[in-house]
N, C-alpha and C positions, 0 to 999 in steps of 0.2 A: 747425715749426708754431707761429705765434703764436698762432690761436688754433681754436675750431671753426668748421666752414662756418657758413653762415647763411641761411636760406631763410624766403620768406613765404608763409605760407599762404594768403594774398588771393590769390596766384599762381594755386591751385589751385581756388580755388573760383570766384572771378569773371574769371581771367584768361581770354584769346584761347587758342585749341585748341595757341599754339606756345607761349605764355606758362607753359601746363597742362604738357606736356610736361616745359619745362625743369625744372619746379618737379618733377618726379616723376624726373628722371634725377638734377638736384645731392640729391636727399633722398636714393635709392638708392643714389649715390656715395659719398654722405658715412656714412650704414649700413655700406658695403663695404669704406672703408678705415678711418674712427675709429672708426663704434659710436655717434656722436654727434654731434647736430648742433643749433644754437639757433635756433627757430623766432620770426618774428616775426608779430604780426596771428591770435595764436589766441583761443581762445573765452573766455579767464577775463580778464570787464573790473578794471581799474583798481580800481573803488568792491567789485567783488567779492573782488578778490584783500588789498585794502588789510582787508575784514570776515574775512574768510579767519583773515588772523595774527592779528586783534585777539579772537578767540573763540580759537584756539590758544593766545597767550599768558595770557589769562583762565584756560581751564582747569587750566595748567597752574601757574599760580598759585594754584590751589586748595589747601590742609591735604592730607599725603599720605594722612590715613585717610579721606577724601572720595574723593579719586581710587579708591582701591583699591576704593570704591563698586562702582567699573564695571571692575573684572578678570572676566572670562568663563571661567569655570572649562570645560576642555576642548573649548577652540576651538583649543590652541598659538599664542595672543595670536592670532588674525585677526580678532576682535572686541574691541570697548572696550579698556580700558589695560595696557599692561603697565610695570611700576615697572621702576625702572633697575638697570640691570646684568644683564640676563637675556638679550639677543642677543648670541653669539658669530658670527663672521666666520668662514667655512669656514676648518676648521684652525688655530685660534687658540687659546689655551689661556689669554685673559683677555677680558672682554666689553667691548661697544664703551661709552661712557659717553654712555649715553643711556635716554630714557624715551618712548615713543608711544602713541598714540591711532588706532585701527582703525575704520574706515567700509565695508560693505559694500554691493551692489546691495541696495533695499527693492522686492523682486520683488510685483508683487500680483494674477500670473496664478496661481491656484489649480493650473493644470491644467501649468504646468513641471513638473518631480521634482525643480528645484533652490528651487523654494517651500519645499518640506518638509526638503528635504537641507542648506542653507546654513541658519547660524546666524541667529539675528536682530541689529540694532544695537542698541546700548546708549545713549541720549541724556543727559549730562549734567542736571538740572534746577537745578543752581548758576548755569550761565551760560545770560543772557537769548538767544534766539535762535539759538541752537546747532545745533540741527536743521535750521530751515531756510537757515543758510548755507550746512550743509556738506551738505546737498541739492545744494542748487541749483551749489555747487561738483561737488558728484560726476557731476552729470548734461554738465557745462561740459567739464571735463577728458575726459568719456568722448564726448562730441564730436567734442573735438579728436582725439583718439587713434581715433575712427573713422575719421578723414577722412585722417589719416598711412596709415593701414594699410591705407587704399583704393589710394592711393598707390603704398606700398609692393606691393600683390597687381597693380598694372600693370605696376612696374617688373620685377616678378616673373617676368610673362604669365598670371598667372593672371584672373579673373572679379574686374572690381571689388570683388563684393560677397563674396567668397572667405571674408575676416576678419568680416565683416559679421553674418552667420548663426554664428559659432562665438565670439563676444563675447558673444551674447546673451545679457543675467542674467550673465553668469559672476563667478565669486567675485573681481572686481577691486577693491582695496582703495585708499582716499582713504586716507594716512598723515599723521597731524601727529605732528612729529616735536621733542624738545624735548633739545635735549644742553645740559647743566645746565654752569651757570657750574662752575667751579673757585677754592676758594679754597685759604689755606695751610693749610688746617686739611681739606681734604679727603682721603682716604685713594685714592689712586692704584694699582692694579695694575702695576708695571714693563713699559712695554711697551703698555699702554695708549692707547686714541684715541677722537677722538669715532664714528669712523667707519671701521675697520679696510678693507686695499684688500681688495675682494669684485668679484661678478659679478650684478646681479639674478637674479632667475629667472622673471621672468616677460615677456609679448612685445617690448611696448613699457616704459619706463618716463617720465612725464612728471614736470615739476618747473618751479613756478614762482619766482621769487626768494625766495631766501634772505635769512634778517633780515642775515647776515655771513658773510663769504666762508670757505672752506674748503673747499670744493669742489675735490678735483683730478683730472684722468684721466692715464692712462699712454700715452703714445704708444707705438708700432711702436718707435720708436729707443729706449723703455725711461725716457724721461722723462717728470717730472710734472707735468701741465700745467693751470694755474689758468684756469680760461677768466674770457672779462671778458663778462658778461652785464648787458646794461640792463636797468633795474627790470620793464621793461614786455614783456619777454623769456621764452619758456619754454626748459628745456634736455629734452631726449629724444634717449633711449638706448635701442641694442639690449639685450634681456634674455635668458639662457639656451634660454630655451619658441624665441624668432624663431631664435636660428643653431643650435639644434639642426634645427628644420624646415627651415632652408635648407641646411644640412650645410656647415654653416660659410662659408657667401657672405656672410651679415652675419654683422657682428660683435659679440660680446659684449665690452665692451673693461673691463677693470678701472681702479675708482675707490674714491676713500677721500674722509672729508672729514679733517681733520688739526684737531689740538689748539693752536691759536695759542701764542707765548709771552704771558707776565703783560705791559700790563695786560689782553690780550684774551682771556683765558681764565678771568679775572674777569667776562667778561659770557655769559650765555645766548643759545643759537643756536636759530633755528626754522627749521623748514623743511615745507614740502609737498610731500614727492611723491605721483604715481598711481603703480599697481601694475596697467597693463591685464593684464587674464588670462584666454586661454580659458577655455570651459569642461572641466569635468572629464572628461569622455566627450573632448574632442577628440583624436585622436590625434595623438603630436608623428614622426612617423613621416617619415624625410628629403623633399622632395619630388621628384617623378622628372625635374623639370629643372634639379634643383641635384644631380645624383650624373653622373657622366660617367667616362670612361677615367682622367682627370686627376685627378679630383678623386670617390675610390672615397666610398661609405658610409661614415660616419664611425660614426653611431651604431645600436646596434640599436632597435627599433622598441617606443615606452611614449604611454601618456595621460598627459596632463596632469594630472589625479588622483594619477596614480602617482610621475611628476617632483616634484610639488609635495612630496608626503610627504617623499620623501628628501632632496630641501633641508631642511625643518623640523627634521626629524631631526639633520640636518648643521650646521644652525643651534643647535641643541639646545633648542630650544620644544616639537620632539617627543620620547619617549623611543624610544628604539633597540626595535625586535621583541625 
């Protein structure tokens, strides 16, 4: 593989009833065997993506005891910042080298349970306009990630709107994400990266370019694979929550991003992903036309509430019961 599929999503929305199709079989293909695939023509313009970094790199050039402003005392960082070195990689016994910024749904129907249940965000007031880029950002990405997953529940055979109703509010996270230069005078873990190889956990996961590459996935043949993505490019990947529900027909494909040699590790990397995520109440329970003779039940039957925790946990943001 040189590199991942490629699909447009004008396909899907303004294309011919064969044009729509195809565009929902290569996206369900490319789910089925890599986990991943690079979208072109999604919802986060140019002038929005370019405001995106320039408010991420701002904050995160802020004084760390400014930052530490907006740590969310028992959220297990899913709101405002967490300072670096505190997310471990399942199974990893040194943390990734990095630092993020958490964005959640701003719910304003009273009468949800996840109004009162989900934490509130935390807005920087250091940097001008902060809130409402990354509004207007979270509202873009959660768009696009409807419209895949629309997709996705065709190629499926389920009801268009399948994902639609169970996205609703749910606790999906806009991440800016800031793995901090390296110099000689840094203190290093052995073993160490910016990005240990992991698995998301949650449905989808989106991602629009990165300030510097690093990014890699693992193919089937067990190699690491750099994808080449244009600026104006999103990447999206299967997350845990989607091939648990499909009992492993999509895949969840492990990726790391890696720690450049000097001089590139002398510079700071940014990054945005989304984190689409059911809601809590959804059940992630196999669904009954992805379980066959062939291909038995894989996993026993949890909510997404419940999944989510023992990631956390596993991550070590939560503490163990």
């Amino acid at each position: 593989m040189e590199n991942l599929p490629v699909v447009d999503l004008e396909a899907f929305c303004q294309g011919t009833p064969l044009e729509r199709q195809r565009f929902i079989q290569a996206l369900g293909e490319a789910f089925q065997e890599v986990g991943f695939v690079i979208v072109r023509h999604h919802r986060i313009s140019p002038d929005l993506q370019a405001a995106i970094y320039a408010k991420t790199a701002a904050f995160f050039a802020l004084p760390p005891e400014v930052k530490q402003r907006y740590i969310v005392p028992g959220t297990a960082g899913q709101r405002g910042y967490t300072p670096p070195n505190q997310e471990y990689a399942k199974g990893r016994d040194v943390p990734d080298l990095k630092e993020f910024f958490h964005i959640g749904p701003e719910i304003s129907d009273p009468t949800d349970p996840l109004y009162h249940r989900l934490p509130r965000n935390v807005w920087p007031t250091e940097v001008s306009g902060f809130r409402e880029v990354m509004e207007e950002a979270y509202q873009r990405f959660l768009e696009t990630g409807q419209l895949l997953l629309e997709a996705i529940a065709l190629y499926l055979g389920l009801a268009p709107d399948y994902f639609t109703r169970r996205i609703r509010n749910a606790p999906s996270l806009l991440r800016l994400l800031h793995y901090y230069p390296i110099s000689s005078e840094t203190s290093i873990p052995p073993g160490a990266t910016r990005a240990a190889e992991h698995e998301d956990i949650n449905l989808i996961t989106l991602l629009i370019g990165a300030s510097a590459e690093g990014l890699e996935v693992l193919t089937r043949q067990g190699e690491w694979l750099a994808p080449r993505v244009a600026p104006d490019e999103m990447v999206v990947n299967v997350g845990d929550m989607l091939q648990r529900l499909t009992n492993n027909y999509l895949r969840s494909t492990t990726h790391r991003v890696v720690l450049p040699p000097p001089p590139l590790c002398y510079q700071p990397r940014y990054s945005v992903p989304f984190f689409l995520h059911p809601r809590p109440e959804v059940s992630l329970a196999c669904l009954p036309n992805c379980i066959s003779e062939a291909n038995p039940k894989q996993y026993p039957d949890i909510t997404a509430e419940e999944y989510l925790r023992e990631r956390l946990v596993e991550l070590r943001l939560l503490p163990r019961a």
